[in-house]
C-alpha positions, -999 to +999 in steps of 0.1 A: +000+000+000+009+033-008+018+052+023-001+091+028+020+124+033+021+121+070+032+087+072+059+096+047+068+125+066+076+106+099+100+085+081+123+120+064+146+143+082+130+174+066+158+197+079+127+223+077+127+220+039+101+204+011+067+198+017+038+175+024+022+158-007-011+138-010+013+108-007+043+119-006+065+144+001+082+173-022+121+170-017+146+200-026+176+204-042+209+208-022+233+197-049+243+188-087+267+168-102+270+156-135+271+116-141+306+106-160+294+068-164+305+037-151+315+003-155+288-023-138+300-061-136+295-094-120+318-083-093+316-047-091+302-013-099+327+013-106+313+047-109+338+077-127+338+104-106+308+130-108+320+166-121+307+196-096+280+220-115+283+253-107+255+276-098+249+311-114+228+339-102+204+352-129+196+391-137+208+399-101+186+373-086+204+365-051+189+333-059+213+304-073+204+285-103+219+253-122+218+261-156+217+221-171+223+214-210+215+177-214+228+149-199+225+129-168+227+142-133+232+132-101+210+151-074+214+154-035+183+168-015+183+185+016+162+155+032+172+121+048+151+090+051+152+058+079+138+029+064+123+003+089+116-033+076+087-030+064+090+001+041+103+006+005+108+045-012+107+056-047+117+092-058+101+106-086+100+136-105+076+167-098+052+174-128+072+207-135+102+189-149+090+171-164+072+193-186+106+208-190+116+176-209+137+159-177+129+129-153+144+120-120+140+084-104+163+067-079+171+031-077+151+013-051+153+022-014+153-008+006+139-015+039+168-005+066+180+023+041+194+052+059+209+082+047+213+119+058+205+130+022+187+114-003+196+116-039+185+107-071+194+111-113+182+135-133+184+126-172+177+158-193+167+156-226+163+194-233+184+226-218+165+234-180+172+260-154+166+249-113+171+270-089+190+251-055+162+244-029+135+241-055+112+214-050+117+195-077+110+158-072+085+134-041+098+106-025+067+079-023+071+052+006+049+021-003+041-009+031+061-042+023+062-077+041+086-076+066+125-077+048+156-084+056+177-046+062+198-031+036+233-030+044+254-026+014+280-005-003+261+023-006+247+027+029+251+065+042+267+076+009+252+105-011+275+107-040+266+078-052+223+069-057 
């Protein structure tokens, strides 16, 4: 079943940022990196190092934007999520980009998941501006029979989603 805003909510550090959905809840942007590829075996992944993305104030805006030709991204949110056993996340794209011609999604977030900030992969197909703490994608949190907890590689580390 597919969890409502507040039960999402109780699961995110929120830091104070984003915002309640129907069922889910909006996550915004800390952070951009651009995705250099990879090389995924039997044995290992190896991912190439991300390249920082600057930010760039626009027409004396104090506000900072990322200014994004297209490509794939990776993106860190100012929210954190705790799995428990029974719980499996999903980020997602807001409706505003993609009617800017990008998605997000994330890989899936297993029960016992843990991380201080979430992050996810943008892949844009046309040029699109963001402006850091947008909201710009909603992490959904569906029920699941109980699971044995995550504990891999990636547990705890937001440069790699």
């Amino acid at each position: 079943m597919l969890n409502n805003a507040d039960q999402v909510e109780q699961l995110l550090q929120t830091n104070g940022k984003g915002a309640k959905a129907q069922v889910g809840y909006d996550l915004t942007l800390k952070e951009v990196k651009r995705i250099n590829g990879g090389t995924v075996t039997t044995r290992q992944t190896v991912v190439t190092p991300y390249e920082d993305v600057s930010v760039f104030a626009i027409d004396g805006d104090s506000s900072e934007y990322y200014i994004l030709a297209p490509g794939s991204y990776s993106l860190t949110f100012e929210q954190g999520v705790k799995l428990p056993s029974n719980k499996t996340a999903f980020i997602r794209h807001r409706s505003s980009i993609l009617r800017c011609g990008a998605t997000i999604t994330s890989g899936v977030y297993d029960p016992g998941f843990e991380v201080d900030e979430m992050g996810a992969v943008l892949i844009a197909t046309q040029p699109i501006t963001i402006e850091k703490g947008a909201r710009v994608a909603q992490i959904i949190i569906f029920d699941n029979s109980e699971a044995e907890l995550y504990d891999g590689q990636w547990q705890g580390n937001k440069d790699v989603k």
